[in-house]
C-alpha positions in Angstrom: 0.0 0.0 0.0 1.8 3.4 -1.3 2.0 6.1 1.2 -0.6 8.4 -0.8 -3.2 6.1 0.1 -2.9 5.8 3.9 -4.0 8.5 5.7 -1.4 10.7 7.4 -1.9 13.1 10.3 0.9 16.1 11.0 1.8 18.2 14.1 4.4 20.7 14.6 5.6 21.4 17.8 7.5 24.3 18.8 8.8 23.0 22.7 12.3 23.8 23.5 12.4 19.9 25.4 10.1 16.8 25.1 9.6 13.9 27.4 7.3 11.3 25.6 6.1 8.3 27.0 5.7 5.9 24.2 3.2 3.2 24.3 2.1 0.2 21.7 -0.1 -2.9 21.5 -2.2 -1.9 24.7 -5.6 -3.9 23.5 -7.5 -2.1 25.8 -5.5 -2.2 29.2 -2.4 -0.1 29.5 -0.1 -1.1 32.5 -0.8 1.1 35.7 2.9 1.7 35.8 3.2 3.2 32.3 0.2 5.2 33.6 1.7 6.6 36.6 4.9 7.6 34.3 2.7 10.2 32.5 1.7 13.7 34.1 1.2 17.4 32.6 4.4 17.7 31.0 4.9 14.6 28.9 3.1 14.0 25.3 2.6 10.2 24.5 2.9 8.5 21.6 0.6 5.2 20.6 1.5 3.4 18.4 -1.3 1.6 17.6 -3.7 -1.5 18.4 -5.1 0.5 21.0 -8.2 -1.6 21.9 -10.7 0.6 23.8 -10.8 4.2 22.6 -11.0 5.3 26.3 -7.0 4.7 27.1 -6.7 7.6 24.8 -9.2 9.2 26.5 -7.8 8.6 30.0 -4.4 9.7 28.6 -5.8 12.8 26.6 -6.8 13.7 30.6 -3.2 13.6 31.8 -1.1 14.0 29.1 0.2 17.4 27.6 -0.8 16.2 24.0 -1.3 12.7 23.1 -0.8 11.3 18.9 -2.2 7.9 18.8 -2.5 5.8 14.8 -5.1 3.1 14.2 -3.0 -0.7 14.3 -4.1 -3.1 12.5 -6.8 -4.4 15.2 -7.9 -0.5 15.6 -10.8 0.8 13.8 -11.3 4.1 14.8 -12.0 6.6 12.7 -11.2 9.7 14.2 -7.4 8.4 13.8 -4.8 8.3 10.8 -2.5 5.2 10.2 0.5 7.9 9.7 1.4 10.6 12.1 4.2 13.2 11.5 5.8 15.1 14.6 7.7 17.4 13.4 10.0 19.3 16.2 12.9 21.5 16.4 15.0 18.0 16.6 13.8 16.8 13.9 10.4 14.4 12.5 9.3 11.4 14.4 6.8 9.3 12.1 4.6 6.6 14.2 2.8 4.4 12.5 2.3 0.5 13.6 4.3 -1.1 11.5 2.0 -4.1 10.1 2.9 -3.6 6.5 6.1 -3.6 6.9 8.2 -7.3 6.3 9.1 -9.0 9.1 12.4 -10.2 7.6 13.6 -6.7 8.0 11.2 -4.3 9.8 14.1 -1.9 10.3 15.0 -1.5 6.6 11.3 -1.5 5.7 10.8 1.3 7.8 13.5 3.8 7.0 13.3 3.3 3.6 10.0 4.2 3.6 10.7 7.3 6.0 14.0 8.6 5.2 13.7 12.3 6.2 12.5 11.2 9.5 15.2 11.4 12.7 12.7 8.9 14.6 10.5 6.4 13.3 8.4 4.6 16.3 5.9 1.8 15.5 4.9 -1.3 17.3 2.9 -4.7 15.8 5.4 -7.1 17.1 5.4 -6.5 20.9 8.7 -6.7 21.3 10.7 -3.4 23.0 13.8 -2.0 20.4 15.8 0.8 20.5 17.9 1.0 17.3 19.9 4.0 17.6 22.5 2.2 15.4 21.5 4.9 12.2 19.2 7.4 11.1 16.2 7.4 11.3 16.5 5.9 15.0 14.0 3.4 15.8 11.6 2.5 18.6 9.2 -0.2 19.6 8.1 0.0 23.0 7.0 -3.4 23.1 3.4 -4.2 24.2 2.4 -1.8 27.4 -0.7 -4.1 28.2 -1.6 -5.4 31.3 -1.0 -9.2 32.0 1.3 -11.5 31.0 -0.8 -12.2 27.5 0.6 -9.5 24.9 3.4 -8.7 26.8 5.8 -11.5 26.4 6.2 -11.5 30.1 5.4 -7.9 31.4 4.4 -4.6 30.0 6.8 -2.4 28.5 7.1 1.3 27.1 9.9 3.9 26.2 10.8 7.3 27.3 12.2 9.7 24.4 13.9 12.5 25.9 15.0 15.5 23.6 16.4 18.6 24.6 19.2 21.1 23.8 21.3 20.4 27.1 21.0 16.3 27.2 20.4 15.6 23.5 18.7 12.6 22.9 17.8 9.9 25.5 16.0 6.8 24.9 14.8 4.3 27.4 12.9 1.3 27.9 11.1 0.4 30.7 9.8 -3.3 31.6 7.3 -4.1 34.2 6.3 -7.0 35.5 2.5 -8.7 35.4 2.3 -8.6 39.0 
């Protein structure tokens, strides 16, 4: 499926730092840890198969902005497949990754994206941080609840940019119980 035919949301923002919390693969429970990571000052990213529209909600509540694509289990309409962040550190594209091939995910993707300084998707619930070339790559991994999606407990990154520190990426794994 050619770019021109998936729909493609864009955002500029014009913050001096960032903090996202970046979530995947929730299914309609998102880890109360994750949760309790977000506040005021973060903007969190979704990167798809959200489940129940009311995570977003929840996190819309909490969150200083939250960009959220539809995965391939999604179906809601109000969100695109594609989502362009564009900052003063460059573009992060989230999308969740489905039609990419799984022989090489990471080749897929920055071929298809190769303005982009970040490229974040999800699909395969496994955590990655490729920071090996640009565009840098990120899969939080699933941030579910439960042991089901989450090959043994919840997971999400933190992507911090700013002038002072540069670039910081982490990934955070949480146990079921």
């Amino acid at each position: 499926m050619g770019l021109t035919q998936r729909s493609i949301s864009e955002v500029k923002l014009n913050d001096n730092a960032y903090r996202f919390i970046i979530v995947s693969d929730t299914h309609s429970t998102l880890h109360v840890k994750i949760s309790n990571l977000i506040n005021e000052n973060t903007y969190v990213i979704h990167s798809g198969d959200i489940g129940n529209i009311d995570i977003l909600n929840n996190l819309k509540s909490i969150a200083k902005g939250v960009f959220a694509v539809n995965g391939n289990n999604d179906i809601h309409a109000n969100l695109p497949k594609i989502y362009s962040i564009a900052t003063k550190f460059g573009k992060i594209i989230v999308e969740h990754g489905d039609v990419h091939s799984s022989l090489d995910y990471h080749g897929s993707l920055r071929a298809s994206y190769p303005g982009a300084n970040f490229i974040i998707y999800g699909h395969t619930h496994k955590h990655v941080s490729d920071m090996t070339t640009i565009p840098y790559i990120i899969n939080p991994g699933s941030s579910a609840s439960g042991d089901t999606w989450t090959n043994g407990g919840s997971s999400c990154a933190i992507l911090e940019l700013s002038e002072a520190n540069g670039i910081s990426v982490e990934i955070k794994k949480f146990s079921a119980k």
